[in-house]
N, C-alpha and C positions, 0 to 999 in steps of 0.2 A: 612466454616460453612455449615451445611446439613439446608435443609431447613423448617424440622420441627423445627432445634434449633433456625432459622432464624423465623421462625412464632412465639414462643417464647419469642425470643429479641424483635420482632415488637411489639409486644402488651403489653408489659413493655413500650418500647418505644412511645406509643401511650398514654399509659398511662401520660408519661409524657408529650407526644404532650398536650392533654386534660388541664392540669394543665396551661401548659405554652404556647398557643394555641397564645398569642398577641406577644408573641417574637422568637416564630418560627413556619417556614412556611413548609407546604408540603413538597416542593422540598429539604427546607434543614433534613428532614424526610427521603425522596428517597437518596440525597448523603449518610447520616448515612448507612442504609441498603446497599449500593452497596458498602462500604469500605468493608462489612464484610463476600462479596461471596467470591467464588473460582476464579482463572483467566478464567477460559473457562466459568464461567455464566458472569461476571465481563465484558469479551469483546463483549459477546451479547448483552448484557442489554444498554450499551452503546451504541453500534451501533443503537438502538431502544426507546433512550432515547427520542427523539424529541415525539413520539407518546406517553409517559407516563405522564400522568400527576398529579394522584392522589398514594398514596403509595398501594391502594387494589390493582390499574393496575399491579403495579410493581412486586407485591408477585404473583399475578396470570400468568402474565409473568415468571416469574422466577420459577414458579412450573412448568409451560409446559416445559420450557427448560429444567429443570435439568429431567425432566421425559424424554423424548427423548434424553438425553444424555446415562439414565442408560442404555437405550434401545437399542441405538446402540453400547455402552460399553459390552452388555448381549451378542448381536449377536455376537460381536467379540472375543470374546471367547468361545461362543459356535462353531465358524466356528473353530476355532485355535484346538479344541477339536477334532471336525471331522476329521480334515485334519491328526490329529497325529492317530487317531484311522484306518485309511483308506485311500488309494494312492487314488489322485486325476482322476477325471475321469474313475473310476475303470469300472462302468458298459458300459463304451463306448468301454474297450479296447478287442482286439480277447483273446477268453480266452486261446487260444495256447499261448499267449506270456507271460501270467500272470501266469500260472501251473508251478509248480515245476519241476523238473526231476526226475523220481521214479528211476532212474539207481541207482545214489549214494547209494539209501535209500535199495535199496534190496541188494547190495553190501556183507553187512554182521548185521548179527542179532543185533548184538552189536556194539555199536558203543562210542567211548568215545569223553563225551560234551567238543565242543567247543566254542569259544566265539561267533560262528556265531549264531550256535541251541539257545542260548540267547535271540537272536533277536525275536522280535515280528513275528508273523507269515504274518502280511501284506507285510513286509519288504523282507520277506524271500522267497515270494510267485515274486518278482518284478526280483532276480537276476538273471534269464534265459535270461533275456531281454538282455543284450550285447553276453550272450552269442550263442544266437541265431545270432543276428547279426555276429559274426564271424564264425558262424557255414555258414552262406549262403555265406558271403567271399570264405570257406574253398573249398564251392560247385560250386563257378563263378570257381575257379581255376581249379578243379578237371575236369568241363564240356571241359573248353580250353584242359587241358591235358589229359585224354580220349576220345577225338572225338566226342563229344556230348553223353556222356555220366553220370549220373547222374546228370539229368537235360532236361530244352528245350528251346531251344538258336532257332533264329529266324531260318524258313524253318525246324523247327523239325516236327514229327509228335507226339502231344501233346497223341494221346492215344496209342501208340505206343509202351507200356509198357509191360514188360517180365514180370510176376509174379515172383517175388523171396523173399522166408524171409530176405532177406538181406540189398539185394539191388535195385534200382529200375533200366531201363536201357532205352533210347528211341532212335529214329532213326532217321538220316534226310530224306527226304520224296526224293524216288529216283525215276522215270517212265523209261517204256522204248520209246524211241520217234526214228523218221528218220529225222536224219537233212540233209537237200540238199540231198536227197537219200541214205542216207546211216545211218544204224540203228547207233544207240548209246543211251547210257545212261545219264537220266539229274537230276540235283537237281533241286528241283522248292525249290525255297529260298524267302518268301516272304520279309524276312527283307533285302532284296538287291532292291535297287529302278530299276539296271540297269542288262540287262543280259550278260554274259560275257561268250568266249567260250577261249579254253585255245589257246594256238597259234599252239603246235603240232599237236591238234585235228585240227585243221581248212589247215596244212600242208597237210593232209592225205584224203580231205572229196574234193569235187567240189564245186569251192566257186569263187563270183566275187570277180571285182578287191576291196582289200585291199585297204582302203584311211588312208594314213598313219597321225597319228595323234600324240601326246603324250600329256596322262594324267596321272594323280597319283591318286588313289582313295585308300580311309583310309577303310580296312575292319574291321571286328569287334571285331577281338584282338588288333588291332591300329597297324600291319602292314600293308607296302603301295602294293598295285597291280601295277605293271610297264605295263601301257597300251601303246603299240606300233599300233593301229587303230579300225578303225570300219568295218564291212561287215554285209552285210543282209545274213539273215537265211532263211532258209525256214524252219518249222515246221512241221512235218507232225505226228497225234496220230489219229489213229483208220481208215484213210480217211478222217479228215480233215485237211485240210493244211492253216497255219497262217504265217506269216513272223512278222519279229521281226530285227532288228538293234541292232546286240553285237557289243561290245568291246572285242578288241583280246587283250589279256595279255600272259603276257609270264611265271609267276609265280602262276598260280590257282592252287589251292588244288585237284583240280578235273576238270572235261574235257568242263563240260559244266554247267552252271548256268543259268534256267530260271526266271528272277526276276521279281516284281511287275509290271515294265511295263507292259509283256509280260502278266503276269495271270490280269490287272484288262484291258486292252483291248479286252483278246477273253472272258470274266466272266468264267475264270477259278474256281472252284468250288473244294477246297480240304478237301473228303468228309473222318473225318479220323476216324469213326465205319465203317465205311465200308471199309475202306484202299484200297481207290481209287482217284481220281482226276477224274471231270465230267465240259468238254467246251460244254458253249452253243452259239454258235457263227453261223453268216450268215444262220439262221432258221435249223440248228441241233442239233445232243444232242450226244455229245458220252464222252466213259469215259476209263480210263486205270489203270489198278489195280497198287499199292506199290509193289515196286524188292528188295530187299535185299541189302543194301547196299556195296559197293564195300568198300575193306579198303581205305583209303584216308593217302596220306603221307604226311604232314607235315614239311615244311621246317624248320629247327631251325638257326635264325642267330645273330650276336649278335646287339645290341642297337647300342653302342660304339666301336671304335679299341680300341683293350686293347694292348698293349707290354709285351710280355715276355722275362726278361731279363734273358740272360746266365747263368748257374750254375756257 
């Protein structure tokens, strides 16, 4: 019963309160009226019955309620409305993720409708989203299998970028340095915490004793490095000389790895508009320009032994 029919019945009902006022009481007035709400005003009213005592409390209670019901009954379809009209959170999201893709669309003039073009345009504007996501999968993968390229995997240089309509391309960041007297080429690799020289280069270079050690360390394709010890370095870029403690491996992709140790001890500084690297260490300043990188080969081996059986 709404409650204008409900103010209605009451005053009929009052009516006959009036007439019959010695043989019925208030409250048996209030039970009449609460038989003939809804369950959702029915369980309030109740809950609040102690505090009613007269039948005008009870109507004027029961008006606030059912009004704050319609009210949050209103909101909630109005939110149900929004939400179908508009993807949640729209104006918080990057608007790259939420734009369509204009390839398809320029593809050809004409196009015959499918049940997608149906779809609402808020709808249609949201499904780049996965495919974005496996578009950056496709790019983790391509960066591993071209040498850091199309992309920048840790120790890249982030502005290192060829101009190309195509494609973009970037470098790992190479110097020329003199380790223990003798010139050679280094990656400075900051996503490497430790630095690592390979074991042939250190065969070839004047170097102390070797403390033989073995570790395993997880590089960042999640194969393992077989480290066979440690030796101090000496550093030497521009005429300043720093020492550093590698690990000698025996499988490095390249000859020498100067890692975070080594740059956040001397405040190594990798300055890349300018495509250079600048230490400021024991009150000097020098710096040594980006070399070209050397090709890097790549061991390929497998996870698993597989067996291949006889024809």
């Amino acid at each position: 019963m709404k409650i204008n029919q409900l103010h209605r019945f009451m005053k009929m009902l009052f009516r006959k309160y009036r007439k019959a006022r010695q043989f019925i009481t208030e409250q048996q007035v209030i039970t009449v009226l609460q038989s003939g709400v809804k369950l959702s005003l029915k369980e309030y009213l109740i809950r609040n019955e102690k505090d009613i005592r007269r039948p005008e409390e009870w109507l004027q209670i029961a008006r606030e309620e059912e009004y704050m019901q319609n009210r949050i009954q209103q909101q909630r379809n109005n939110f149900y409305y929004e939400t179908k009209k508009q993807p949640f959170f729209e104006s918080t999201l990057p608007s790259a993720t939420i734009q369509s893709r204009p390839l398809n669309i320029r593809s050809s003039s004409r196009q015959t409708p499918t049940p997608h073009d149906s779809y609402p345009k808020q709808y249609r504007q949201l499904t780049p989203v996965p495919n974005d996501r496996i578009h950056q999968k496709q790019n983790n993968y391509e960066r591993t299998k071209h040498n850091w390229k199309m992309g920048s995997e840790d120790g890249d240089d982030p502005c290192g970028e060829k101009k190309s309509s195509t494609t973009r391309t970037f470098h790992p960041i190479f110097v020329k340095i003199i380790c223990n007297n003798t010139p050679q080429e280094a990656l400075i690799d900051t996503g490497s915490t430790i630095t690592i020289i390979h074991e042939c280069l250190l065969k070839n270079i004047p170097h102390k004793n070797l403390i033989k050690k073995t570790k395993n360390h997880l590089s960042a394709n999640c194969t393992t490095l077989n480290v066979i010890g440690e030796t101090t370095l000496e550093i030497n870029i521009s005429g300043l000389k720093t020492k550093v403690i590698a690990d000698v491996a025996t499988n490095l992709v390249t000859d020498l790895i100067l890692g975070s140790d080594w740059i956040q001890r001397n405040n190594v500084y990798i300055l890349t508009p300018e495509q250079r690297i600048m230490i400021r260490s024991k009150g000097k300043e020098v710096s040594t320009p980006f070399i070209t990188p050397p090709i890097l080969n790549y061991p390929a081996t497998l996870i698993n032994h597989i067996t291949i059986p006889p024809f």
